[in-house]
C-alpha positions as CSV (number, residue, x, y, z in Angstrom):
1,X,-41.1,31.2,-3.8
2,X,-39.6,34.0,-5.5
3,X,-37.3,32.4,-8.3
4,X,-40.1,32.6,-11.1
5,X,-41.4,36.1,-10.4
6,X,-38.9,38.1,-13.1
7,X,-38.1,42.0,-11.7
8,X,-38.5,43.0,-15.5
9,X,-40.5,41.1,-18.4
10,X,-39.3,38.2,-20.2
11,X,-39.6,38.6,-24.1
12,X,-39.1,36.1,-26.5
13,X,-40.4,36.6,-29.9
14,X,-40.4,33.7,-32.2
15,X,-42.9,34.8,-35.0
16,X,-43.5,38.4,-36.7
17,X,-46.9,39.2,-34.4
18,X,-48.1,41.9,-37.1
19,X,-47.7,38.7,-39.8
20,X,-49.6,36.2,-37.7
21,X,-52.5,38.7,-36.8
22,X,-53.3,38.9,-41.1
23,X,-53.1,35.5,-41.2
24,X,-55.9,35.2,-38.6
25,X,-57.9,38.0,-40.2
26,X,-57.3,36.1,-43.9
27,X,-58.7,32.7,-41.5
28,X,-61.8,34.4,-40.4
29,X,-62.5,36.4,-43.8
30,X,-62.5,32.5,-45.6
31,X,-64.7,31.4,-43.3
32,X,-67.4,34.2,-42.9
33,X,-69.1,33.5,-46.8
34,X,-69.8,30.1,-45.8
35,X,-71.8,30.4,-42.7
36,X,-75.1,29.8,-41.7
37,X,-77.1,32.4,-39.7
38,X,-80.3,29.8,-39.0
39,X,-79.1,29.5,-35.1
40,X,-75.8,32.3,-35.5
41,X,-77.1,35.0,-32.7
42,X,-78.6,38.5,-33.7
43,X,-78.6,39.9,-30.1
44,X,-75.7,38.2,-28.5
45,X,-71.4,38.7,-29.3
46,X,-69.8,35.5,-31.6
47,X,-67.8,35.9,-33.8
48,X,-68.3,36.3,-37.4
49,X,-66.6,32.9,-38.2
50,X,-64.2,30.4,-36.2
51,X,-64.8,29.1,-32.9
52,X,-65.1,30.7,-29.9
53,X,-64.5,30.4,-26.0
54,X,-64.1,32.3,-22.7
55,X,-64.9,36.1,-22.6
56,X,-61.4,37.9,-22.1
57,X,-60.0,41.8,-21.1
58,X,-63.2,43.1,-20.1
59,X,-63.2,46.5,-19.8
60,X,-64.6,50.3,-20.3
61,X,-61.8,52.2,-21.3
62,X,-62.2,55.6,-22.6
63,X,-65.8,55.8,-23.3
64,X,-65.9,52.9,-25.1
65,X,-66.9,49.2,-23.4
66,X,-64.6,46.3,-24.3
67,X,-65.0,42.7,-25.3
68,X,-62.4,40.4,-26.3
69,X,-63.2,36.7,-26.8
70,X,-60.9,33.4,-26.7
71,X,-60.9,32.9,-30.7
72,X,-59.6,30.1,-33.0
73,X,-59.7,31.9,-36.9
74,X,-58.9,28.7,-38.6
75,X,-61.9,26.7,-38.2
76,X,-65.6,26.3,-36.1
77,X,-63.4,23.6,-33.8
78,X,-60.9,24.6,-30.5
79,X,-57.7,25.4,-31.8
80,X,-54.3,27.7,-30.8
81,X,-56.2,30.8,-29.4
82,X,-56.5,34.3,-30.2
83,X,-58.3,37.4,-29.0
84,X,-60.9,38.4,-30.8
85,X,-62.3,42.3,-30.2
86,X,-65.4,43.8,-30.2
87,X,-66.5,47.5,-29.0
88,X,-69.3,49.7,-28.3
89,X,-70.0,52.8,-26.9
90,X,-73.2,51.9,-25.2
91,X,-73.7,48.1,-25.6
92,X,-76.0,48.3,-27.6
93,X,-74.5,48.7,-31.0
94,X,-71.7,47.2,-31.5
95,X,-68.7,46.9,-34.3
96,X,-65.8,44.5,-34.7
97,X,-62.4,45.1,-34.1
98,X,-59.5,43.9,-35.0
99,X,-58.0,40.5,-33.8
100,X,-55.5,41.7,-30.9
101,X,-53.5,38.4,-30.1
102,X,-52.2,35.8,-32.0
103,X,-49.5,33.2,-30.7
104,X,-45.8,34.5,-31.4
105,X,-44.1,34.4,-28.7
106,X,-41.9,31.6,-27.3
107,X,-44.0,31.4,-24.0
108,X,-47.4,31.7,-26.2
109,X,-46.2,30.0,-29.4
110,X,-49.5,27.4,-28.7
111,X,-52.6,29.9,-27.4
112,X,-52.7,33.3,-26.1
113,X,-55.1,31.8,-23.4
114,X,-57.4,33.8,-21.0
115,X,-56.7,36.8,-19.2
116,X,-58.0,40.4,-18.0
117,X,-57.4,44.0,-18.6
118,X,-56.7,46.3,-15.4
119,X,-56.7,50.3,-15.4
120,X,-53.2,51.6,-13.6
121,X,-53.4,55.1,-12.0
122,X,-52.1,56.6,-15.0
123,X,-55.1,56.2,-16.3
124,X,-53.6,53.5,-18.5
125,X,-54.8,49.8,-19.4
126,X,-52.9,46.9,-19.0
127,X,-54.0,43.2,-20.1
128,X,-52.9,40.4,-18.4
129,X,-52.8,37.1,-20.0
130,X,-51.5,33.3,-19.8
131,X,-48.9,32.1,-22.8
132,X,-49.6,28.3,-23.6
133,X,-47.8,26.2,-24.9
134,X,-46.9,22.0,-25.4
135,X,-43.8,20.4,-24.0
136,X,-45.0,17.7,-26.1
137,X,-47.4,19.0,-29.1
138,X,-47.9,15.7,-30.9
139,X,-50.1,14.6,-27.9
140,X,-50.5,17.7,-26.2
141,X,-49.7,16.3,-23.0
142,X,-47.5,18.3,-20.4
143,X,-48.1,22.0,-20.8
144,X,-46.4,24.5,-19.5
145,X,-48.2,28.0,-18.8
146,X,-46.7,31.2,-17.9
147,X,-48.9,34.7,-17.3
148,X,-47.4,37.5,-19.8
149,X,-48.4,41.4,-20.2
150,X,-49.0,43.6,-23.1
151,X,-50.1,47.2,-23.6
152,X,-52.6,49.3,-26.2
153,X,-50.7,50.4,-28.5
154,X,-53.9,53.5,-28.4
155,X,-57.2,54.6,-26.8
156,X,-58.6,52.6,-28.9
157,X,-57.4,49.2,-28.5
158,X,-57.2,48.2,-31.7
159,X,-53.8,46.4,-31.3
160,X,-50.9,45.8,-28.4
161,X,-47.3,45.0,-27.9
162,X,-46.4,42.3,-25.9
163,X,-44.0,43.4,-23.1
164,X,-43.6,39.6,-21.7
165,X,-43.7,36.9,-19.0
166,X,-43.8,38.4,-16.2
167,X,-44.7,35.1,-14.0
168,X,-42.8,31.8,-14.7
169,X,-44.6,28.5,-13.9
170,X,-42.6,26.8,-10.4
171,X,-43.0,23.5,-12.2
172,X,-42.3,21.8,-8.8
173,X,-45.4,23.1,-7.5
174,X,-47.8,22.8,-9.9
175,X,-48.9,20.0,-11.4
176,X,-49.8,21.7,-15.4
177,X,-52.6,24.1,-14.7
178,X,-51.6,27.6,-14.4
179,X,-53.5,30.1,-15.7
180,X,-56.3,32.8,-16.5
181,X,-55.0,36.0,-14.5
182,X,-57.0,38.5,-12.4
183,X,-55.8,42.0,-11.7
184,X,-57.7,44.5,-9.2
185,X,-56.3,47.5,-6.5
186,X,-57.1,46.8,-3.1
187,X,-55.7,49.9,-1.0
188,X,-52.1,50.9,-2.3
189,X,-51.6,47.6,-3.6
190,X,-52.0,46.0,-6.9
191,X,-53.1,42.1,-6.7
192,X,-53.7,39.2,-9.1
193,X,-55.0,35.7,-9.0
194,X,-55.0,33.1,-10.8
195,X,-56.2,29.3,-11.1
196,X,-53.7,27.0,-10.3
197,X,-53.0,23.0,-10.3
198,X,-51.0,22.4,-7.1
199,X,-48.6,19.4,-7.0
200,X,-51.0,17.7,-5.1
201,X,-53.3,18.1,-7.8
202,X,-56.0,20.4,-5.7
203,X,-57.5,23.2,-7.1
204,X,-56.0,26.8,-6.2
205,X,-55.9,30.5,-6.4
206,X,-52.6,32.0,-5.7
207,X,-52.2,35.2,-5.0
208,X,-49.5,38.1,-6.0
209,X,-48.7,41.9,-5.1
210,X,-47.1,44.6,-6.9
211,X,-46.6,48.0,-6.9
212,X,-46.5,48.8,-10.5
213,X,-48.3,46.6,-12.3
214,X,-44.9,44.5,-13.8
215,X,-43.1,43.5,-11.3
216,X,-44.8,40.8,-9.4
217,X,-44.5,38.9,-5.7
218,X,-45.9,35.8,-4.8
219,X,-47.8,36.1,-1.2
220,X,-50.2,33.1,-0.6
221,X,-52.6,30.3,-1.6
222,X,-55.4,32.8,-1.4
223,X,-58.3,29.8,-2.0
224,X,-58.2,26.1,-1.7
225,X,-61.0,24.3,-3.3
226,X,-62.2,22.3,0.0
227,X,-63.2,19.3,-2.4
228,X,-60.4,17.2,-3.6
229,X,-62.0,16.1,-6.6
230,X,-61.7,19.3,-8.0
231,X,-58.1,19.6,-9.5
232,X,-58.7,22.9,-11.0
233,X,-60.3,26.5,-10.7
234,X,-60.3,28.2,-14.1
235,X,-61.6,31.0,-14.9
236,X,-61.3,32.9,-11.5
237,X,-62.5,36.2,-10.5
238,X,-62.4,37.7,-7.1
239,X,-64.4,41.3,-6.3
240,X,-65.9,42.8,-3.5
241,X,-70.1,44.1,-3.2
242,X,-72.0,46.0,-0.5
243,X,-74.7,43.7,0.8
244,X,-78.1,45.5,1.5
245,X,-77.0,46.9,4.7
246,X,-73.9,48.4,3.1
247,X,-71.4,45.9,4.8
248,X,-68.2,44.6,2.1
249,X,-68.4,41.0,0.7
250,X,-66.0,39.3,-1.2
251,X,-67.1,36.7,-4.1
252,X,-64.7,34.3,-5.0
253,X,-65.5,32.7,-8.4
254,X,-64.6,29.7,-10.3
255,X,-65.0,27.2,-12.9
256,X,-64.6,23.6,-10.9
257,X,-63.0,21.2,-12.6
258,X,-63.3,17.8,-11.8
259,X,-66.6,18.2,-9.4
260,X,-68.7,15.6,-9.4
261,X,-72.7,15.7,-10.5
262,X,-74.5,15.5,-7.2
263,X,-78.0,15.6,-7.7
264,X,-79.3,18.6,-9.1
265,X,-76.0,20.5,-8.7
266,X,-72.6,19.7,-10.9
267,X,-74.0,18.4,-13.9
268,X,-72.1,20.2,-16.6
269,X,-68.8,18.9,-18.0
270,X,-67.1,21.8,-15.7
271,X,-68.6,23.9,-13.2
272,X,-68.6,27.3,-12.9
273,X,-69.7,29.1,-9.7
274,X,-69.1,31.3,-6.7
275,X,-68.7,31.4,-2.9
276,X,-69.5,34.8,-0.8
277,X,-67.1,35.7,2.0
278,X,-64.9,37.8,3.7
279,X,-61.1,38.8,2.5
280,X,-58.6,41.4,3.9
281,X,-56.1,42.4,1.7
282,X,-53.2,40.2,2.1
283,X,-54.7,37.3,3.4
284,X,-56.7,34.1,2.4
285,X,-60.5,34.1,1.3
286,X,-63.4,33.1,4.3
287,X,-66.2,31.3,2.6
288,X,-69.4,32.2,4.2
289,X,-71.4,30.0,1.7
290,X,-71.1,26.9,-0.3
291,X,-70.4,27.0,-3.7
292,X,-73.4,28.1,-5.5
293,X,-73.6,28.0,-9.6
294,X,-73.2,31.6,-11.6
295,X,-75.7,30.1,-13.8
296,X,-78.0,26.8,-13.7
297,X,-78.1,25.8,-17.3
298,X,-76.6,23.6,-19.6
299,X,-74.4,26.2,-21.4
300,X,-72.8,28.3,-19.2
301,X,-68.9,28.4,-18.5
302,X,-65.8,31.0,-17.9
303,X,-67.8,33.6,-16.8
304,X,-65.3,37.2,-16.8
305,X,-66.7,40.0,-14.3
306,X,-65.4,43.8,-13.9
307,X,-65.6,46.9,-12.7
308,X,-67.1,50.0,-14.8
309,X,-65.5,52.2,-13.1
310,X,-66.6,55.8,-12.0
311,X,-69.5,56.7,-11.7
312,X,-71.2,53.7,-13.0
313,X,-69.7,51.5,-10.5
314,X,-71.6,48.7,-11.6
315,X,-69.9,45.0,-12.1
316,X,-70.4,43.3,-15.2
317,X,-70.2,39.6,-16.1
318,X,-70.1,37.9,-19.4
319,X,-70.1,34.1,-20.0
320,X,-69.4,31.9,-22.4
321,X,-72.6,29.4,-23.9
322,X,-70.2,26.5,-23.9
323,X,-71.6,23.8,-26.0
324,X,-69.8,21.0,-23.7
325,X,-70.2,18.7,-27.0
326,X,-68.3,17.8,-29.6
327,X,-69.6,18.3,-32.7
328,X,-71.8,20.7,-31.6
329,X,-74.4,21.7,-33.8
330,X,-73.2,24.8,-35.2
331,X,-69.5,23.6,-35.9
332,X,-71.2,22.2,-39.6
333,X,-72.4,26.4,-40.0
334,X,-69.1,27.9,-40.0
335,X,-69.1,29.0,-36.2
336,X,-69.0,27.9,-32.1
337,X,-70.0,29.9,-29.8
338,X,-71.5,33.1,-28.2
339,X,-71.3,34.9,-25.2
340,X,-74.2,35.8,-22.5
341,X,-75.8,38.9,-22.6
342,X,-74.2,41.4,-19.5
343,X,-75.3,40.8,-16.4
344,X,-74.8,43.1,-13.4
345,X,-73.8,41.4,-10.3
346,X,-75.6,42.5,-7.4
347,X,-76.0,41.3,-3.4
348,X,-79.9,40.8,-2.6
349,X,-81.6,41.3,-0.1
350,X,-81.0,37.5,1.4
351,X,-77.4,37.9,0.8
352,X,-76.9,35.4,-2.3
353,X,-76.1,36.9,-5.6
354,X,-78.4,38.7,-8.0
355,X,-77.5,38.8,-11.8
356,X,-79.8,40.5,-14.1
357,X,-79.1,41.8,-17.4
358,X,-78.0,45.6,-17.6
359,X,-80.4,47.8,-17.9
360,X,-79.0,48.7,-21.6
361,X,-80.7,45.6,-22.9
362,X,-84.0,47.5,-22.8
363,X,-82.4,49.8,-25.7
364,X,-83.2,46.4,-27.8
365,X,-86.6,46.3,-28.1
366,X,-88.0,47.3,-31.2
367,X,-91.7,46.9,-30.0
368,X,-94.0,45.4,-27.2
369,X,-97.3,42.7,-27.5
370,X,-98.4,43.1,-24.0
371,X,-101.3,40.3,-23.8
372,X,-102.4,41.0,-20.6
373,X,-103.4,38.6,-18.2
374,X,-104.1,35.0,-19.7
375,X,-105.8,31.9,-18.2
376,X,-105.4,28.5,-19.5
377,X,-107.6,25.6,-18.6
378,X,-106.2,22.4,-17.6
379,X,-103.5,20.7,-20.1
380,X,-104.5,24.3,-22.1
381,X,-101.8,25.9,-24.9
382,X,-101.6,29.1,-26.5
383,X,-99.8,30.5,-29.1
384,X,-98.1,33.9,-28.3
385,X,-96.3,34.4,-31.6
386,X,-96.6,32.3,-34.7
387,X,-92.8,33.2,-35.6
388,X,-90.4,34.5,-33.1
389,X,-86.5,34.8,-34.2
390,X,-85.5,37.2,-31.9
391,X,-87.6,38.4,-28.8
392,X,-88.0,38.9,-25.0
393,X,-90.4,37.9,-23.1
394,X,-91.6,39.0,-19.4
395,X,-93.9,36.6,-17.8
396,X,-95.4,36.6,-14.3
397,X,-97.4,33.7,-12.8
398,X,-99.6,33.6,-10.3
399,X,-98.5,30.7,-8.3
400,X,-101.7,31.6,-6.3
401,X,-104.2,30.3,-8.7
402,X,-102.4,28.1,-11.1
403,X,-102.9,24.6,-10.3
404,X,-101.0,23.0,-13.6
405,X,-97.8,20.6,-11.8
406,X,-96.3,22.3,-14.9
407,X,-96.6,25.4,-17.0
408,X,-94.6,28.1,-18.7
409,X,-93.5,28.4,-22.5
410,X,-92.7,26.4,-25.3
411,X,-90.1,28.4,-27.1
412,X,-88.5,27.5,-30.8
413,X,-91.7,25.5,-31.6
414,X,-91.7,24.1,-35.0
415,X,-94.2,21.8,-37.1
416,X,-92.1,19.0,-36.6
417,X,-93.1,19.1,-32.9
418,X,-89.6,19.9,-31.6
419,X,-89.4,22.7,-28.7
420,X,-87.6,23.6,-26.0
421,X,-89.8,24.3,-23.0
422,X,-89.6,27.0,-20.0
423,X,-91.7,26.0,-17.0
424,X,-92.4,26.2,-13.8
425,X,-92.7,22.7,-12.2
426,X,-94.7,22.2,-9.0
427,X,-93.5,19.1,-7.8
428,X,-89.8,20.0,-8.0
429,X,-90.3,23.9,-6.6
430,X,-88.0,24.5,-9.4
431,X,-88.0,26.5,-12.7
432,X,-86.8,23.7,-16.1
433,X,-85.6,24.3,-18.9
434,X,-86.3,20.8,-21.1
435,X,-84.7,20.0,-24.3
436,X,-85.9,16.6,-24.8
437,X,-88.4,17.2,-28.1
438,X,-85.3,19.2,-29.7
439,X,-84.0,17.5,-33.1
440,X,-80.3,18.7,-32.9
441,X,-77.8,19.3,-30.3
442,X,-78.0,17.0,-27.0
443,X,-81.1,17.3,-24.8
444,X,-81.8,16.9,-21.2
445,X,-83.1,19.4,-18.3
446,X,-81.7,21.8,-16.1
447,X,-83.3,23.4,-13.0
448,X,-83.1,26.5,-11.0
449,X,-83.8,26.0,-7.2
450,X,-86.8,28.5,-5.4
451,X,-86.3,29.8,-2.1
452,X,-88.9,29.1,0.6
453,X,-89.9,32.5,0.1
454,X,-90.1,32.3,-3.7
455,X,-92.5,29.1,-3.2
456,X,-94.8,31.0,-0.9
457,X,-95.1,34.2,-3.0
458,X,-97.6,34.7,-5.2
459,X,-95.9,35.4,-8.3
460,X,-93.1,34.0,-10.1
461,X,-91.3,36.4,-12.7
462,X,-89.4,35.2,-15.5
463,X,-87.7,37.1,-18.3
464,X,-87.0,34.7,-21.0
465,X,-84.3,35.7,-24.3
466,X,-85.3,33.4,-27.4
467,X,-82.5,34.5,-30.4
468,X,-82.1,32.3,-33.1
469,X,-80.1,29.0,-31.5
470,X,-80.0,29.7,-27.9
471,X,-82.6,30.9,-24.8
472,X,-81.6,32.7,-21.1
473,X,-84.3,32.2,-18.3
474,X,-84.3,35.0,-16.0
475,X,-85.9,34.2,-12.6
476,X,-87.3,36.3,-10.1
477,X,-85.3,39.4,-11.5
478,X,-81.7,37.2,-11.9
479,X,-82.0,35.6,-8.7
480,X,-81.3,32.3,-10.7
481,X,-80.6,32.1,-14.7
482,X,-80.6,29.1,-17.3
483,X,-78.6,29.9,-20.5
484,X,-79.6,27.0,-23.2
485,X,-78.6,26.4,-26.7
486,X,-82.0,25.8,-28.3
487,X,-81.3,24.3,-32.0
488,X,-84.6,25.2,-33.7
489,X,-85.8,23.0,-36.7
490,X,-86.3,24.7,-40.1
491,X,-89.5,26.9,-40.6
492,X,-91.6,29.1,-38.6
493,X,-90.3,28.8,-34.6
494,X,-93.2,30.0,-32.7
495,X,-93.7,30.2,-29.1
496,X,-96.4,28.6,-26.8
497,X,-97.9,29.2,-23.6
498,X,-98.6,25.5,-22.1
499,X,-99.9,24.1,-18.6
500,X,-99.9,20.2,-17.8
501,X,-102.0,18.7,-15.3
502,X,-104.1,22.0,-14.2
503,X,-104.7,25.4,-15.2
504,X,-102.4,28.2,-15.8
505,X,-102.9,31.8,-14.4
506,X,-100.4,34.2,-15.9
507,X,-100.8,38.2,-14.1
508,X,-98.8,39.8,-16.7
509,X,-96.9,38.9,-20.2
510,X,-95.2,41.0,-22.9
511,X,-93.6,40.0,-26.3
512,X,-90.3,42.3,-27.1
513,X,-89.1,42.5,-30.9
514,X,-85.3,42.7,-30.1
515,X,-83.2,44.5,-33.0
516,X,-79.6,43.4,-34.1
517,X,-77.2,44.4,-32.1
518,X,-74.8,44.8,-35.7
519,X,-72.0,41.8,-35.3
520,X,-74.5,39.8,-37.8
């Protein structure tokens, strides 16, 4: 197949891009006066208005780290997509930017969808993205997607030109999905991925070479999704890690679309999750696992990895809290949306991924409660802060000497006797997040599995984010990870420790104050 793989981009401007990016801006500045900050994040990246999706163009880029978000300007609901821009010189702090894509292009005239930025030898960024648009927009049925590139127009990336397709859909082999393009060097070679629909409607990555960054050559089906339910893999990412004894792995990931809720595993709408293996360059992925989730809870989708680069070296992941509801709560406050904190990906020592937040997160904390070690009688309850809005909390059990079937922390507790509730539950081996006393948003529970060696330790760590409409459960140092929407009721949202059924025996817990991170 080498028909749809252009030597030189394919431009095709049907709108002034400059014109359509101040219209967005003029969207999201009507927007901002009328929303509601009683669930909007303090700590995590939204934006200030609109709706939001899948983290996009992740990068640090001369001294500066990147984020740019999937971003409808017009209202709180999906809509023709945008990149929205954030930056930060030590993600901590952060400032907005302004909007980088807006649909005006003939091969993007319907969404400048998902994509990622790439760093050529020259020292020079590219982003990589997928143009959408409708055969048929009245219904939106039958679209046709095509993967485009653009380059900074500075260091700074505050604004791009669009160069042009520079991969054509083979509508003969693909069914409609086509999109979400990942660029990396393996050797002398340039590659990128992608997700792909294949005529049989089974869910792909292809993979592509080049040897400068434009023109592009189709090589392989570099990952077949071995379940044929699964029609789609979205959101891919493909990188390598050392495992503990300094041996290369591969992790494919994806966002499987059309899996099927099997037990504990699949229940979100789509889901997104990885597979460790082996690759040489050139060749098809070997799975050496299953597919295992990036995150357990009910709000996590299209997570974006990448390299830092240099001497940091470390690989970074952002998700999207996908509300996987429609309305969702927020939609009536003037936004949708947020992204996870950063994660670093790491192999453990077992082999299976480990994703913990980045060590810059303790830059946050604006003070400490440390309350010691606590016992709590059987069916006992605490409170550890009369009215928390935006805090972190580290809390070790001692799985030794509790005998509670379940215990943890009731976070977002209000007098109307909603909360959402953090606990470790004996008779499943698992860590749950409930959310069935919660008076908006859909409820439910989602668990994170322990390992036989987790069960039979003595303590189980969890680091637990509460900001204003949404929680992330840490476990055992990012071993597993929950990310919740939490819609609090009004007034004072305090947090609980609780144990049901038995006593509770907590080693160690600390309260963090976590300041704004400026996007508010």
């Amino acid at each position: 197949m080498t028909d749809f793989t252009p030597k030189t981009p394919q431009l095709h401007p049907i709108l002034d891009h400059k014109a359509e990016l101040a219209k967005a801006e003029a969207g999201l500045a009507a927007l901002e006066p009328k929303r509601n900050n009683r669930w909007y994040p303090k700590y995590h990246i939204a934006s200030n208005a609109g709706w939001i999706n899948d983290p996009n163009g992740l990068c640090y880029y001369k001294g500066r780290w990147h984020v740019f978000y999937q971003l409808h300007p017009y209202s709180s609901h999906w809509g023709p997509m945008h990149w929205g821009h954030v930056s930060s010189t030590d993600m901590i702090h952060w400032k907005r930017e302004p909007i980088m894509f807006a649909p005006s292009l003939e091969e993007d005239k319907h969404g400048v969808f998902s994509g990622s930025a790439a760093i050529g030898d020259d020292g020079q960024l590219r982003f990589y993205y997928t143009g959408h648009r409708w055969r048929n927009p009245a219904d939106r049925t039958d679209d046709w997607q095509v993967q485009l590139l653009a380059t900074p127009d500075n260091d700074e990336l505050t604004s791009a030109t669009k160069q042009g397709m520079i991969i054509d859909c083979p509508t003969d082999k693909v069914w409609h999905h086509f999109r979400d393009p990942k660029v990396w060097k393996t050797g002398e070679t340039w590659y990128m991925t992608f997700g792909v629909s294949s005529a049989e409607k089974r869910g792909q990555m292809w993979l592509f070479t080049s040897e400068d960054m434009v023109s592009w050559k189709y090589e392989r089906v570099l990952f077949e999704h071995p379940d044929p339910n699964v029609f789609m893999l979205e959101c891919p990412d493909f990188f390598p890690l050392k495992d503990k004894d300094g041996n290369e792995k591969w992790v494919i990931g994806f966002s499987a679309m059309g899996s099927k809720p099997n037990g504990f595993a699949n229940r979100n709408e789509s889901n997104a999750g990885y597979m460790i293996g082996t690759w040489e360059a050139g060749g098809e992925f070997k799975p050496e696992t299953e597919f295992r989730p990036w995150d357990c809870g009910h709000n996590y989708y299209a997570p974006q990895s990448f390299n830092a680069g240099g001497e940091d070296g470390r690989q970074i992941v952002y998700g999207w809290m996908a509300p996987f509801m429609d309305p969702a709560p927020m939609m009536d406050d003037g936004w949708c949306g947020q992204l996870t904190l950063p994660r670093e990906i790491t192999l453990g020592a077992d082999g299976d991924v480990i994703t913990a937040p980045v060590a810059e997160m303790e830059e946050l904390r604006e003070d400490t409660f440390d309350h010691g070690s606590i016992t709590l009688d059987g069916d006992g309850e605490k409170i550890i802060s009369d009215d928390a809005e935006a805090v972190e909390i580290e809390l070790s059990i001692d799985l030794k000497h509790t005998t509670a079937e379940r215990a943890g922390l009731k976070v977002h507790t209000t007098d109307d006797g909603a909360y959402l509730y953090v606990a470790y539950d004996d008779q499943l081996g698992r860590v749950v997040v409930d959310r069935q006393t919660l008076k908006y948003g859909d409820r439910g529970y989602r668990t994170a599995p322990l390992t036989e060696a987790e069960l039979a330790a003595d303590t189980l760590d969890l680091r637990v984010f509460v900001d204003r409409g949404s929680v992330e459960v840490y476990v055992n140092g990012g071993h597993q990870v929950l990310s919740e929407y939490s819609f609090a009721s009004d007034g004072p949202r305090a947090i609980k420790l609780s144990a049901e059924s038995g006593s509770l025996a907590v080693n160690s817990l600390k309260l963090h104050h976590l300041k704004s991170i400026g996007l508010e």
